[in-house]
Each structure stands twice: as structure tokens, then as C-alpha cells.
N, C-alpha and C positions, 0 to 999 in steps of 0.2 A: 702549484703553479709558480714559478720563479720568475722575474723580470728578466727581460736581457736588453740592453741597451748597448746599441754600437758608436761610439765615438771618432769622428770625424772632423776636417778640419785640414787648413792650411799646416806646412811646417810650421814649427818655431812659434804656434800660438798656444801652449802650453799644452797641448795635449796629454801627451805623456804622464807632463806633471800633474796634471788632476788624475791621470787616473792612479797615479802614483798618492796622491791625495784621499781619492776616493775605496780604490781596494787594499794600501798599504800595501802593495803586493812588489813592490820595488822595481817597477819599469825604470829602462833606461831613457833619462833625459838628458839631450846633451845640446849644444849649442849650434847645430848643423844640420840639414835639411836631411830629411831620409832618415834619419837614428833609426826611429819602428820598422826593422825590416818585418820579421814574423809579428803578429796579430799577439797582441797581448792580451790577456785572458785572466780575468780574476772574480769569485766567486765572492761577495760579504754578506755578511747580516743587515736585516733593514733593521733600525736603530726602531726601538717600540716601546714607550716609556709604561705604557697600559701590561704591554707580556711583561717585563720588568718587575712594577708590582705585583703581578699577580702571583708570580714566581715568589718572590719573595715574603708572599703569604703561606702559600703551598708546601714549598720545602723539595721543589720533584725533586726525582733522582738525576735527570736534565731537562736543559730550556732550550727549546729550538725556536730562534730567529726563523722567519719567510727570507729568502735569499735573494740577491739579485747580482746580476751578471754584465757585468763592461765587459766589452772589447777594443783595443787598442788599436787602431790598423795605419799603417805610413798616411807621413802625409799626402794631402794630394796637393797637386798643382794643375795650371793651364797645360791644357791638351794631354793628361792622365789618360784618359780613355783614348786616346791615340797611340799611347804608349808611351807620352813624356814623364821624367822622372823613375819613377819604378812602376810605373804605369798601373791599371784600373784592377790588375787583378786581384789587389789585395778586398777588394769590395766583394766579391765570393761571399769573405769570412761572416760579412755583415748580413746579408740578405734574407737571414732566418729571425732575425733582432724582432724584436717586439717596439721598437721605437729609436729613432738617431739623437745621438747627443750633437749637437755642432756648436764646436769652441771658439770662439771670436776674441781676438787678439785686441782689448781693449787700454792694452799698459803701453809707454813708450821706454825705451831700453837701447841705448847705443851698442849697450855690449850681449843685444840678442838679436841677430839678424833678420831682416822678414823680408821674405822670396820674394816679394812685391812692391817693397823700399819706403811703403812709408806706412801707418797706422792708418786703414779705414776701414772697420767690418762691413760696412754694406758692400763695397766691391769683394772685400772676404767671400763673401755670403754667396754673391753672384759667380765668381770661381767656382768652391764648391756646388751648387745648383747644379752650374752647367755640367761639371763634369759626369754629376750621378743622374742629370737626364738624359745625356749622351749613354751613360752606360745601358739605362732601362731603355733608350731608342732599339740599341742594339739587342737586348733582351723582345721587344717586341717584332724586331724585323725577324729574328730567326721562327719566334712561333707564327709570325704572320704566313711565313713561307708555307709553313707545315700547315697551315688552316685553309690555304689560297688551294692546295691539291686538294684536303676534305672536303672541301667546297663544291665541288667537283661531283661527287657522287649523289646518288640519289635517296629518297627518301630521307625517313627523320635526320639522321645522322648529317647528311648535307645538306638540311635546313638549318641545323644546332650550328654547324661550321658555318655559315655565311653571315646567320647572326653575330658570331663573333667575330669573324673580319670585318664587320661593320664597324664595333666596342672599340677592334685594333688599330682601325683606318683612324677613328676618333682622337683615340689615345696617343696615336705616333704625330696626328697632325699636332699635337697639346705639346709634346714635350719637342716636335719642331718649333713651338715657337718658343721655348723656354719657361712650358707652363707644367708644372710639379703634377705628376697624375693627382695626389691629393688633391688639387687645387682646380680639377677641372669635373666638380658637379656630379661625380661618379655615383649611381646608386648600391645600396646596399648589394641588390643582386649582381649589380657591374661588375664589384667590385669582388664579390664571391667566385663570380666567373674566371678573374684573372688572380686569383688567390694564388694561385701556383708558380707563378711568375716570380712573385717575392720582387717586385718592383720596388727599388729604392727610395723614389717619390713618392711613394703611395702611405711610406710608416709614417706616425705623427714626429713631430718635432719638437724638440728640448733644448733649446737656446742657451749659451753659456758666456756670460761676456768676462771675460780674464782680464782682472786688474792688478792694479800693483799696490801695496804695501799704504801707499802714500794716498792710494786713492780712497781707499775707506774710510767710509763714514760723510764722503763727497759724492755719493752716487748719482744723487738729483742733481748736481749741475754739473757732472761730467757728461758734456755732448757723444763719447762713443758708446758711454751706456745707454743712453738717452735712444739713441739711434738703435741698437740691438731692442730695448725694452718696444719701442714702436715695429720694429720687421715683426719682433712675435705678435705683439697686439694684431696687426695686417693682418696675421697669416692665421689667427686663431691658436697659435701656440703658445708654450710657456716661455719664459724666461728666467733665471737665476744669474743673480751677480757674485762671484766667485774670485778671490784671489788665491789663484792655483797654488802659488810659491809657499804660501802663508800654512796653507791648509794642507800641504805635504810636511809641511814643519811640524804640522800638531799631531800628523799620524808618527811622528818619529819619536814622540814624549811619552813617557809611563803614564798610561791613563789616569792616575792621580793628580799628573800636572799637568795634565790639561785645559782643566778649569780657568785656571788661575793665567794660564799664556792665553786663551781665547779672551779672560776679560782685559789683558795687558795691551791686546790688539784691538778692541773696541768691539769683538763678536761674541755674540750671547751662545751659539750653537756651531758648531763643525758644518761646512760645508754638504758635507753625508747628507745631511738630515733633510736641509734646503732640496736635494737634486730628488731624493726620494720623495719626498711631497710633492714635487711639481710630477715626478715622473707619473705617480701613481692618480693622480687630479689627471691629466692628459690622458692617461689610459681607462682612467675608470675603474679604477682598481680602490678595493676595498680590503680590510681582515678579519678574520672571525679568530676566536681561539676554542684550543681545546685545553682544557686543566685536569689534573690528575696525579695521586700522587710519582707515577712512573715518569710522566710530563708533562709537560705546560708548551703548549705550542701554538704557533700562530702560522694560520694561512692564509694565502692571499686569492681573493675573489673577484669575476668583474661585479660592479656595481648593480643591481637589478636582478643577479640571479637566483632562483626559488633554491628552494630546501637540498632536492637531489644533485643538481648541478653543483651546489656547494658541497656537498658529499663527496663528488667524481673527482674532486681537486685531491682527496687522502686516497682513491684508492676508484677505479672504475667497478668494483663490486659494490662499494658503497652505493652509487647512483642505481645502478644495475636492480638491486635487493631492496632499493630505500623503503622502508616503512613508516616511518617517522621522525621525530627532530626532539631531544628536551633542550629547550633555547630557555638563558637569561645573561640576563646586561652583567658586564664585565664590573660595572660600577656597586651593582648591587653587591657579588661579591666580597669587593673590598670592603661595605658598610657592613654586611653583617657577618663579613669571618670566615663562614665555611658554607660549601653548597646547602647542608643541612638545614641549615637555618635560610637560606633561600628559599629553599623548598616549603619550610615553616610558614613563611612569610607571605605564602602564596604569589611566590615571583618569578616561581618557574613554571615557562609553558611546553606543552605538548602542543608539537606543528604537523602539520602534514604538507603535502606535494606543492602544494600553490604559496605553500608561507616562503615572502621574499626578505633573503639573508640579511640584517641589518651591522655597519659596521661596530664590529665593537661587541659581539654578540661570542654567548661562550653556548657549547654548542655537544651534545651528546647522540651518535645516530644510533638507531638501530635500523637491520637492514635482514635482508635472508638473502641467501643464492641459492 
């Protein structure tokens, strides 16, 4: 299971450049609204310091990172989904995403324009909102139509249909008033129900306040961080404080001199690392590994899932066939050397169906089809 995070955001608030920052993948950043015409698209490694050693105990023949996926898409601006600017279409690309990054323009810069003429992310924030509640308005009006005729008919089929123009009438009064489907009390089933939809409002949120150079290490009494750190806390989202510019500079060094530019700038860890913790805490997302001498790999789980369901993540025969689990701690591992002596040590367990995946857990299935 790979992340995918779509990234979104006023022009000219670094967009680009973090994701330039974050997949190395060399978007174009340039000083003019609109730059990201086509959807940029970059696939990385989640940074994993536990696969790391483990690898480096092991010897595989390779080590596979869990993946995760940005996308880049135009800025937006007032009346996008109307069609101003390059209008809402570019949001398409996003609506399969497993969660929105939204970049908040928190640096001040004479010689980097902003569409809106002065620094303040909360009306940022409110920009963007509107525009991706207007677009999911317009996503519920067309399936409302299509449910208003099912409705129509009789039997179970136009009872199923009336229930759900009832969910839709709910939904479309919520984001009339500029209220995020997230944000409006949906139940699990609600929300199962309109899965399909791929409503924009609906993904969770990953907050990103873009500073400058000058500001770090002043986060706590910078008023526009201050303000992004409280929208998240509101809204039950995360937040990370990021200086895009910075952090596109350290993807452009030989990993060797890395180290040494990040302690030059006052930061202990690459940006990467920050966005993926928050990402993976918001979603629930956990890892488990597999070790071997062929390889050592890490995958990514939700949080609370039992034995086969974490199987299904490498392959749906796995889940299919599960018959059991040899589970132990990644830690154990490294204390005592080699599975072998795990095993000695009485530290490796046999799971069955109901055993729920713990992070950090190395993990052997056996299954049948």
C-alpha cells in the first residue's frame, strides 16, 4: 500500500518547490502564477531508519523503502471552479489521493508575487476551501440528479435511492454553507456510501506553513505559523513547519553533505521525514517488515489491522490462503544478530487470524490457495 498525497495551494506559495523538496523530482518553479500546468507526479522512499539497520545487518540482495506519492497540480485561485485562472480541472488528478497536502504561504518576499497581495494563510486557507467545496458541490449535484430518478422507482432499490438523497441533500446543504464534508459529522457508513464520489473535502488534511530561511528556528513567535498551527489543531489536522527553499537545496547536495548543510541551517532532519510522520499519524498508517537474505522490505499498514489483512498489503493470495504469521520485534533482531538466535531466544511467535499487526513488527506468512 503506497501513500498518495495531492498537494494544493494558492500560486507562488511554494508549491512546486516543496514538492521539488520533497520528491527531488525537479518540478518547475518559477516566479508567476500558473507555472504547474500538467500535474506533477513523483514517487519516493519513506526515509525508515529501523529498514536501514535491519538491512544493514542482513546483507539483502536489495532493500525496498514503502513508497509514497505527491502530486503537484496548478495553482488555484478565486472562482477556479468557475473557471478562473486554469480553472478546477486540474483537481481530477487529485481525487483518488489518500490525503491533501495544503501549502500556506507563511514567508514575506518582494520579489515573489502573491495573487492576493499580501501574507495571510487563513484567508489562503479560506480561498482554497472554497474552491474544493464548490468543486465537490458540483460532484454532488450531478450524482444527486442520477439518485432523484432512482428514487423514483420501486421497491428495495428506491428505498436505497431516497436514503441517499437524503445523505446528499445533507451533504450539499454543508458545503453550501462552506462546511468541508469532513467536517460535517458523517458516519462511517455515510461516508462508505459516498466513497465513490472521491469528494475532496472528505480526505484528511496535512497542513504546511512555508517559511523562509530567516524564519527558523522563530517558529513559536511567528504569528503566521502560529495561525496555520491553530487552523490544524481546529480542524483535528496535522501541521508541519517547512522551509520549502531550504529543503529543495538539501535535495540538490550528495547525500554525504547533507548532514553538515542541515546542521548549518539549524535543522536536525530533512523536511521528507517531518511530512511523512505527520502523513502517516493522520492516516493511521503503520509498518511492518519483511527480512531476508533476497530482501528486507517494509510495508505499510493501517493501524489496528489483524494478521491477513496485513498479508493482503504483499499480495491478495496472501490474505486469501492466510494460515499463520511467524511475528518478532525488529528490535529483538538487532540485539541478538540473526533470526536464529530469535528463535533460540524464545522471541519468536506463531499468530493466527485475530493477532493485530504491531508497528515495527518483522513478519514471515505462510498461506495456501
Amino acid at each position: 500500500m503506497g501513500l498518495s498525497i495531492g498537494i494544493v495551494g494558492l500560486p507562488n506559495v511554494g508549491k512546486s518547490t516543496l514538492f521539488n523538496a520533497l520528491s527531488a523530482a525537479g518540478a518547475q518553479a518559477a516566479n508567476y502564477p500558473f507555472c504547474t500546468i500538467e500535474p506533477n507526479v513523483g514517487v519516493v522512499p519513506v526515509p525508515d531508519v529501523r529498514l536501514d539497520q535491519l538491512s544493514a545487518l542482513v546483507k539483502p540482495k536489495q532493500t525496498l523503502h514503502a513508497t509514497l506519492e505527491f502530486l503537484d497540480i496548478a495553482g488555484l485561485v478565486r472562482g477556479a471552479s468557475k473557471g478562473e485562472g486554469l480553472g478546477n480541472q486540474f483537481l481530477a488528478n487529485i481525487r483518488q489521493v489518500d490525503a491533501v497536502l495544503h501549502v500556506l504561504r507563511c514567508f514575506e518576499d518582494p520579489n515573489v508575487v502573491h495573487v492576493e497581495g499580501s501574507i495571510d494563510p487563513l484567508r489562503d486557507h479560506d480561498v482554497v476551501d472554497t474552491e474544493l467545496c464548490l468543486k465537490d458541490l458540483d460532484t454532488v449535484d450531478k450524482r444527486r440528479e442520477r439518485t432523484q430518478k432512482a428514487a423514483k422507482a420501486g421497491g428495495k432499490a428506491g428505498e436505497e435511492a431516497k436514503l441517499e438523497l437524503l445523505l446528499l441533500d445533507r451533504v450539499k446543504a454543508g458545503l453550501d454553507a462552506g462546511k468541508p464534508a469532513r467536517a460535517q459529522g458523517l458516519s462511517f457508513d455515510e461516508r462508505v456510501r459516498l466513497r465513490d464520489l472521491f469528494l475532496l473535502t472528505d480526505k484528511p488534511v496535512l497542513y504546511v506553513a512555508n517559511i523562509a530561511e530567516a524564519q527558523l528556528g522563530h517558529e513559536e513567535q511567528d504569528t503566521h505559523v502560529q495561525t496555520v498551527r491553530a487552523l490544524a489543531t481546529a480542524e483535528g489536522a496535522e501541521a508541519v513547519v517547512l522551509a520549502a527553499a531550504i529543503e529543495a537545496e538539501i535535495q540538490q547536495l550528495p547525500p554525504v553533505e547533507r548532514p553538515a548543510f542541515l546542521t548549518s541551517v539549524g535543522l536536525t532532519e530533512p523536511g521528507l521525514h517531518k511530512v511523512v510522520r505527520a502523513g502517516y499519524a493522520l492516516l493511521g498508517l503503520q509498518t511492518y517488515f519483511t527480512v531476508g537474505e533476497e530482501e528486507c522490505r517494509a510495508w505499510t499498514f493501517h493501524k489496528g489491522a489483524k494478521a491477513p489483512e496485513a498479508a493482503g498489503v504483499i499480495h491478495s493470495d496472501f490474505e486469501r490462503g492466510f494460515i499463520k504469521a511467524e511475528v518478532f520485534d525488529w528490535k529483538d533482531l538487532l540485539k541478538y544478530g540473526s533470526e536464529a538466535a530469535v528463535r533460540e531466544k524464545g522471541l519468536l511467535r506463531v499468530e493466527g487470524r485475530e493477532y493485530v499487526v504491531q508497528d515495527g513488527d518483522c513478519m514471515h506468512f505462510r498461506f495456501n490457495v
